[in-house]
N, C-alpha and C positions, 0 to 999 in steps of 0.2 A: 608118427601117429597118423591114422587115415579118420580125419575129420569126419566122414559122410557113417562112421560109427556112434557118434554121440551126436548130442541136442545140447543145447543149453536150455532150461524151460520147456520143460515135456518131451512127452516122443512123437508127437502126431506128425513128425517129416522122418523120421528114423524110422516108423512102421509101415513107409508108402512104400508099395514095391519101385516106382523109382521114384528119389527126391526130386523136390523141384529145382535144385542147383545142377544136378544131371544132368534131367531136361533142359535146363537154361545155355548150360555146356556144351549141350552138344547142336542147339539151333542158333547160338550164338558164335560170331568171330572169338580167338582168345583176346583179343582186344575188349570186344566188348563185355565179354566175359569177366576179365580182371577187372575193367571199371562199376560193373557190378558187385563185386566183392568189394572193390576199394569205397564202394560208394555205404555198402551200410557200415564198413568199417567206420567211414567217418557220422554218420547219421547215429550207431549206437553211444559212440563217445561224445557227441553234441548233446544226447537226452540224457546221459545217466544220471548228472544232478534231480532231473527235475523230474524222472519219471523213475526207473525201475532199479537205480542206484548200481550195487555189485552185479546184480544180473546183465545189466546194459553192461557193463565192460568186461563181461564174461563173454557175451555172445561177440561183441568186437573183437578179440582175442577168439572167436571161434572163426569169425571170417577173413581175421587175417591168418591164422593158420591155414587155412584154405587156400589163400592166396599163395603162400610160402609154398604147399603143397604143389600147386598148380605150378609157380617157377621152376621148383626142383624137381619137375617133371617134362618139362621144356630144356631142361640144360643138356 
């Protein structure tokens, strides 16, 4: 599955010619890169009680697929 096809919660990053994770990718080290994804992974699943419920662990499920993506592309 190639993540940078879906959104969780609208499409206003799926319609930018390029996303901001792209961008992010390619001015950042894969170090800092991965700590970015691991970083909202754990910031959606810290909120989803209290703010956006099944959508927060939907989108942390979409950045860690990203992430998985991003290893099985370094191997």
């Amino acid at each position: 599955m190639n993540c940078d096809n879906n959104q969780i919660g609208g499409g206003h990053y799926v319609n930018k010619v390029v996303q901001p994770w792209a961008a992010m990718e390619s001015w950042m080290t894969p170090e800092q890169f991965e700590g970015y994804l691991r970083g909202n992974v754990i910031k959606y699943i810290a909120r989803y009680p209290d703010k956006a419920g099944l959508q927060d662990l939907q989108k942390a499920e979409h950045y860690l697929q990203k992430l998985i993506q991003m290893k099985e592309e370094y191997v």
